[in-house]
N, C-alpha and C positions, 0 to 999 in steps of 0.2 A: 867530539864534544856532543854531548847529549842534549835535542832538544826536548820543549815543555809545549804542548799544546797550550793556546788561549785559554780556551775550555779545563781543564787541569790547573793552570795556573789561577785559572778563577775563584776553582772549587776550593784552592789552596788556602788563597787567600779567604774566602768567607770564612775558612776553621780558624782564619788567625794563622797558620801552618809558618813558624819563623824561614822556612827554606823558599816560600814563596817570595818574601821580604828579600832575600840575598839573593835569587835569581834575578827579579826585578830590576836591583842594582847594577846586579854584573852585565847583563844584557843592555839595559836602556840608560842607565846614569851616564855610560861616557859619549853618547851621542846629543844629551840633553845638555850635558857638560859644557862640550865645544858650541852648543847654538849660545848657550848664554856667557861662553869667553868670550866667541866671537860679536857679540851685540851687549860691548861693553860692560860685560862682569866678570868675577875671579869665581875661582874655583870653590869657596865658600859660598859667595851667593849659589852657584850652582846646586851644592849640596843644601841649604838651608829650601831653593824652590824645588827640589826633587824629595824634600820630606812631607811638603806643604802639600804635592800632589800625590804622593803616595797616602797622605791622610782623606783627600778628594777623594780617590779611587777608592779604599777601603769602605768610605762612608756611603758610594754610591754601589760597590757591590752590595750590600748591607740592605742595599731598599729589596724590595721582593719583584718589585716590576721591573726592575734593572733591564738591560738590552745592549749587550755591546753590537754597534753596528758597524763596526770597523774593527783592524787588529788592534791587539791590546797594546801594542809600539805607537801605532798611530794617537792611539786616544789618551794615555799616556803624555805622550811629546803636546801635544794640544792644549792637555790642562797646563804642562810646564810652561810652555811658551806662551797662554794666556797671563797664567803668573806674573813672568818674568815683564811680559811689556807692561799690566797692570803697575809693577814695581819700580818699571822707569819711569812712568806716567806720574804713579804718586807721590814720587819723588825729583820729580821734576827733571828728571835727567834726558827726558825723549818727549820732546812738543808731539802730541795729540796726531798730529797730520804726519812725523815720522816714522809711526805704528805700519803703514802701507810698506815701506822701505825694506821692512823686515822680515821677507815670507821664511818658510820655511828653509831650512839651510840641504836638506838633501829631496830627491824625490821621491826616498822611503817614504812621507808623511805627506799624503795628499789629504786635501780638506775637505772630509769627506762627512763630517761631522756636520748634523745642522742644528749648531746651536742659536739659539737666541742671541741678537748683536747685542751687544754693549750699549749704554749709553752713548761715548764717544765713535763707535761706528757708525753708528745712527747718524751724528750731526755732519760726519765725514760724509753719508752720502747725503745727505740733503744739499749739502755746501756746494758736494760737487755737481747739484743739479741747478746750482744758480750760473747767472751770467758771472764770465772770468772777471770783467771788469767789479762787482762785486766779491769775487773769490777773494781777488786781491787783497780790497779793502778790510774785509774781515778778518783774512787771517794775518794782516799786519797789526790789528789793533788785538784781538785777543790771543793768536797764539801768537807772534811775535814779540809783541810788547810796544807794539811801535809809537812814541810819544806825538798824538795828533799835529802838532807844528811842523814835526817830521813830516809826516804823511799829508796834511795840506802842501806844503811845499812841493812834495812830490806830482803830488795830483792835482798841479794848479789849482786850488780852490781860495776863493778870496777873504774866507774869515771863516771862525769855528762854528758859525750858521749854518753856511753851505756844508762844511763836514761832517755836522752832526746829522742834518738832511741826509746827507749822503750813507751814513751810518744806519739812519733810523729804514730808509729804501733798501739795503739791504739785508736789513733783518726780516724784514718786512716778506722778502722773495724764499728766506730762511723759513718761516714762520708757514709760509703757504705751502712749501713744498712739507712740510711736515702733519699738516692738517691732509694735502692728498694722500700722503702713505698713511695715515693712521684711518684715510677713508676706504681702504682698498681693505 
């Protein structure tokens, strides 16, 4: 079998070239394939997030300053599986704090990309720079859902005073640790 340089296959694509599009496919579709059967999708969504980044890819060859700094399987698999968790996320299929769960499925694709975090990364690490005792409490009220009566009971607290207190101190440690990374 015949391979295709990155570089070739780049050039291919900026002409539009349809054999870059079907090489593409045949090479990376079935490993993108399996990460998104295996984290809860079928083989539609699979094709439906491997066109979403095949239009990604095409639009950022396309700029003039482009720079692949990684293989084009690598960068490729990264926008898919950006996608894909994006997709569970918006659709409520995968609590926010999940996204961790799910690295990369082989170690073809190391993370070598430095892209800009997400919003929800972002709050993932601040969260996780708070005390556990507030970990807790957060993420049973907003990524769990946890109904406060529950969560008082839990956390012996004597009325929805103390729990709100309790809620407002740990946003409060949320809120600092985001004002230091946004001071660095």
């Amino acid at each position: 079998m015949q391979t295709i340089s990155d570089h070739t296959l780049l050039n291919m694509l900026r002409s539009e070239d349809n054999a870059s599009f079907e090489v593409l496919y045949q090479y990376y579709f079935p490993t993108i394939a399996a990460y998104i059967i295996n984290n809860y999708g079928q083989n539609k969504d699979a094709e439906d997030i491997f066109q979403e980044a095949m239009i990604v890819l095409l639009q950022k060859v396309r700029q003039p300053n482009f720079l692949l700094t990684a293989s084009l399987k690598t960068y490729l698999f990264a926008i898919s599986r950006n996608l894909w968790l994006k997709h569970l996320r918006d659709n409520r299929l995968l609590p926010v704090e999940d996204v961790s769960l799910y690295p990369c499925a082989t170690a073809d694709f190391p993370t070598e990309l430095h892209q800009e975090k997400t919003e929800d990364e972002k709050v993932q690490t601040w969260i996780s720079r708070i005390t556990g005792h507030c970990q807790r409490i957060l993420k049973a009220i907003f990524f769990y859902r946890e109904p406060m009566e529950v969560l008082m009971k839990r956390m012996g607290w004597k009325n929805r005073h103390t729990a709100a207190n309790q809620q407002y101190k740990c946003i409060q440690q949320v809120r600092k640790m985001k004002a230091k990374e946004e001071s660095i």
